[in-house]
N, C-alpha and C positions, 0 to 999 in steps of 0.2 A: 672379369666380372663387370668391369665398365659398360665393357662391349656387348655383353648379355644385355643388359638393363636397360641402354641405349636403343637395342632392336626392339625390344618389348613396347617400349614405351612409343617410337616409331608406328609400331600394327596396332596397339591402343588409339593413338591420336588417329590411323587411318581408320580405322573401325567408327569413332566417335565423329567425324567430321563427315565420313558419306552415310551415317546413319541419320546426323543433324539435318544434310543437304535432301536425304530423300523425304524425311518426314516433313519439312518447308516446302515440296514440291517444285524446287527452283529447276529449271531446265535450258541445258545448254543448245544456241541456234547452232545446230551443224549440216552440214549437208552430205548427201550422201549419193553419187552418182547410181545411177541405174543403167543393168547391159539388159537391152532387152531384144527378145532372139523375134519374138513374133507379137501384132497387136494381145493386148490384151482380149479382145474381143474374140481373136482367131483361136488364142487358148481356150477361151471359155467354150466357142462351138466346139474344137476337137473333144472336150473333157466331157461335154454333153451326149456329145456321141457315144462317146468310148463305155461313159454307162448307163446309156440305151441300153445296152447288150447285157446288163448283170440282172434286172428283173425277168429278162426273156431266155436268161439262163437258168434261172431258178423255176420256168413254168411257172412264173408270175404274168397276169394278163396286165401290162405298160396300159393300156386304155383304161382300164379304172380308175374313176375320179381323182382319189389319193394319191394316184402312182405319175400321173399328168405332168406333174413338174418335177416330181424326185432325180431324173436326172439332170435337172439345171439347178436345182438347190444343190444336191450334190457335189456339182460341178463348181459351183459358186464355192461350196468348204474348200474342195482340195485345191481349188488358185488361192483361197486365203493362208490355210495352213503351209503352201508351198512354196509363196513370196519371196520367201529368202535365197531362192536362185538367183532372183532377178536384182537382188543388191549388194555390194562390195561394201568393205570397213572402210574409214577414213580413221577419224578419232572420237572417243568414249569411252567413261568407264563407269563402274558402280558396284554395289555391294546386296546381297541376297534378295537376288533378283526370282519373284515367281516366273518359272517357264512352264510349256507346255510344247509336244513334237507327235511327231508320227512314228513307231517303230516301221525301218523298212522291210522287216522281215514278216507282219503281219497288218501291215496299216492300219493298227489299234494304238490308242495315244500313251503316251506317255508323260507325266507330270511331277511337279516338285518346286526344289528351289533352288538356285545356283549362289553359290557363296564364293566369291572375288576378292583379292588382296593384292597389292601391288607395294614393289619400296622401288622410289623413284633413283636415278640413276645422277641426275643433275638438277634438273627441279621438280617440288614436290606440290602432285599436278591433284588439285581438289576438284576432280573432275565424277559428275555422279549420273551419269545415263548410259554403264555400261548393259544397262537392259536394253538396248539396242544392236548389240553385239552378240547378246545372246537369242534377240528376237532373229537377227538376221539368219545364225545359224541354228536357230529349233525350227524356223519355220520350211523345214526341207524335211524328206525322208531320213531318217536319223537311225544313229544306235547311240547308246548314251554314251560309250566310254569315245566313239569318237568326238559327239558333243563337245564333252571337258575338253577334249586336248584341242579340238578346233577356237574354242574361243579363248582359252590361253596362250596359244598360237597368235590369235588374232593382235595380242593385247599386246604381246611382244614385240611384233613388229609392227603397230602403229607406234608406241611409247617408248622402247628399249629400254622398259625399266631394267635397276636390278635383278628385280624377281620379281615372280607371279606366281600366285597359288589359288587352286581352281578347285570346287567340292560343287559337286552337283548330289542330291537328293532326291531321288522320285521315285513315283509310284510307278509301274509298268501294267499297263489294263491286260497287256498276252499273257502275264503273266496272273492275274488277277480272274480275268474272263475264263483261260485256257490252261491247258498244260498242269501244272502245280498247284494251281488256282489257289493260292496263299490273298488272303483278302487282307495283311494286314504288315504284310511285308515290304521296306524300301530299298531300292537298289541305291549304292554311297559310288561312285567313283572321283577319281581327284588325280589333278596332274600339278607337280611342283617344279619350277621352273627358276634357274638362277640362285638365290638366297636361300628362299626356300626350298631350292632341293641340296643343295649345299652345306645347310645348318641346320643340323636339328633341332635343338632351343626353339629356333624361329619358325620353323614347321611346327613344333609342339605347340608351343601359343599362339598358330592363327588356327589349330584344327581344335583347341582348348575355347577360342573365343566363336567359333563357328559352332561347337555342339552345345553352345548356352542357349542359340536361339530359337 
């Protein structure tokens, strides 16, 4: 019973302390190396090029006024939304973080909210910009269930807490736009890592304190 009360009261203070830290806005200086394969600029022309070719697939006339820049506007979203190739984890953490990605089975987006919990292994790390972790890996071609298990992943082996438990939330527009066309449906996946996949009790009350929000 001890031991019950003791984990609870553990995911409470961590719930309270990065809900405190985000709402103060306080942000930790980290750095974060970048592998980068080509200039940025040389991505951008390839990306411009490549959809040159989708209005003049469609028997859409590219020389119309409005259509003039659409491929480097274009070009300009999917190096912003795909960013996250070009940067690796160091450390970070945080709690119900908004994301937003691409599905790469129809490159229509997908959105929501990621909900994070860690119990520290030796020290307990009040660290609150694991939205960085999650920007790194939504801003790629994505499926959600790999999403969760990548930045759980991630969390693990920068920190080697005890446990890590991951709930990601979102809407899916293919699924929204296309297919099933459910306008009011979200997709839940979650990966329990350590503690939490170990103990029930303590899965129950962080998936208990995650659907209050």
């Amino acid at each position: 019973q001890s031991t019950h009360c003791a984990s609870n009261s553990l995911i409470s203070m961590a719930f309270n302390q990065l809900n405190s830290c985000r709402s103060s806005q306080h942000w930790l200086n980290l750095h974060f190396p970048t592998v980068v394969a080509d200039s940025n600029a040389d991505k951008l022309s390839h990306f411009e090029k490549a959809y040159t070719t989708v209005p003049s697939e469609l028997g859409v006339d590219v020389e119309e006024e409005g259509l003039l820049r659409t491929p480097l506007r274009a070009a300009k979203a999917m190096q912003f939304l795909t960013k996250g190739y070009e940067e690796t984890i160091q450390d970070i953490l945080n709690d119900d973080i908004d994301l937003f990605s691409l599905c790469e089975h129809h490159l229509l987006p997908f959105f929501g909210k990621a909900h994070i919990a860690y119990f520290p292994k030796h020290t307990f790390l009040f660290l609150f910009v694991f939205f960085r972790i999650v920007e790194i890996y939504s801003r790629r071609l994505q499926v959600q269930e790999r999403l969760t298990k990548q930045i759980a992943s991630a969390i693990a082996e920068a920190f080697e807490p005890a446990g890590v438990a991951v709930v990601i939330e979102a809407v899916l527009m293919c699924m929204v736009m296309r297919g099933e066309q459910e306008m009011n449906t979200s997709t839940v996946t979650s990966v329990m890592l350590g503690s939490f996949n170990d103990n029930a009790e303590t899965r129950k009350e962080f998936l208990a304190l995650t659907m209050q929000k």
